[in-house]
N, C-alpha and C positions, 0 to 999 in steps of 0.2 A: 504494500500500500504506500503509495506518497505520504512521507513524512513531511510535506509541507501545505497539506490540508485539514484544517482545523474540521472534525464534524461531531457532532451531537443530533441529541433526539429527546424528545420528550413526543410522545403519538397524541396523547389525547390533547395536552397544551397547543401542541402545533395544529393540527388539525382544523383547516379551512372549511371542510362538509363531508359527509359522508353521504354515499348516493350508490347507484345503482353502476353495472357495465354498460347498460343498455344509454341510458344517463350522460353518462359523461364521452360517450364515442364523438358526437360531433369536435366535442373543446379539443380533440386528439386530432385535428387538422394542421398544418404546421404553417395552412394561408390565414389561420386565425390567431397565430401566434406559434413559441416553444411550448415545450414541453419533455417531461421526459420520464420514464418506465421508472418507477422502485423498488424494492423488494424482491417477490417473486420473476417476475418482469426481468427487470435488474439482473437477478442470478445467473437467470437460462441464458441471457445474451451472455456472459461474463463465463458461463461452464458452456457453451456454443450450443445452444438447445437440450444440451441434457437435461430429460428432467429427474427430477429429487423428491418433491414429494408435492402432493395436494392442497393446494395453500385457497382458503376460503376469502380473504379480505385481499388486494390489490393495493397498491402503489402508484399514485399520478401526480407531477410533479406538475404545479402551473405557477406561473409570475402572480405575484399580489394582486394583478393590475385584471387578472381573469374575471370577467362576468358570469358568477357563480351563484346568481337570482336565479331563479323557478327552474333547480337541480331539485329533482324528487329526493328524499330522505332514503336511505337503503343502507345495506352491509358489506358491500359489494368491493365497493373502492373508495378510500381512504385518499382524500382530497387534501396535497401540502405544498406548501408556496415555495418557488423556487428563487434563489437569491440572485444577484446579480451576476457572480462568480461562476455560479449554474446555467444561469441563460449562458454565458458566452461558450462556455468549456463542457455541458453535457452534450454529448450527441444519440438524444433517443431514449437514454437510461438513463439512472445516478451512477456518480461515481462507483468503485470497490470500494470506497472506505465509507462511505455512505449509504450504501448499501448495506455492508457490514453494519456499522450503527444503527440503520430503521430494524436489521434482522433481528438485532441483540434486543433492542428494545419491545419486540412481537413477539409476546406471551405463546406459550405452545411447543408442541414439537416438531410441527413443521419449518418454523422458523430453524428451532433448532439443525434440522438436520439440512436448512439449505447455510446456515453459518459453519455446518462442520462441513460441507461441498466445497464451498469458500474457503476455508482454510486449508483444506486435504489439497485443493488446485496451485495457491496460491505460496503458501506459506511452507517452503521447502524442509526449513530446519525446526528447531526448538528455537521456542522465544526469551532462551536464555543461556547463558555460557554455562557449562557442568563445571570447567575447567576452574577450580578455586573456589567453587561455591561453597562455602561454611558449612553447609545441611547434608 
């Protein structure tokens, strides 16, 4: 993961609207603006279409500035504003290391096992020296 991206999460705090797939398909136009895939979305582009497991809630990333009036209420996808760092530099998805963050913070074991996919991919070694270690 770039060590020179700062990401966090907090889902319910961040949380723009929650709505339906069917719902938010139009906002997913790229002549009506960015956008970009989180979470599950996210993974499969990042492990190349593998899929990991059966994830019920979704991932959409839209700019603040999104017209997000008469979105029907649903469970579906998990509506969060993308920052400005995002509009320029996502293409399609979130980052890995924001992905990893929205996974870690999604309760469940689906999440979990697309965060160990993410790590099994990505994260070659141990995230720590053995070599002198006290313990």
């Amino acid at each position: 993961m770039k060590g020179n991206e700062l990401v966090w999460r907090n889902l319910e705090r961040d949380t723009l609207a929650r709505t339906t797939r069917d719902a938010i398909g139009p906002l997913l136009d790229t002549s009506r603006g960015p956008y970009a895939l989180g979470g599950p979305g996210a993974v499969q582009a990042l492990l190349q279409g593998r899929a990991v497991a059966d994830f019920r809630e979704h991932i959409v990333y839209l700019p603040a500035s999104a017209d997000l009036n008469g979105l029907p209420e649903g469970d579906e996808v998990r509506v969060l504003s993308m920052d400005r760092r995002a509009i320029k530099t996502w293409t399609g998805y979130s980052s890995l290391a924001q992905t990893y963050a929205d996974l870690f913070a999604t309760p469940g074991w689906a999440a979990s096992e697309f965060r160990m996919a993410l790590r099994d991919t990505f994260v070659r070694d141990r995230e720590w020296d053995q070599v002198g270690d006290p313990r």
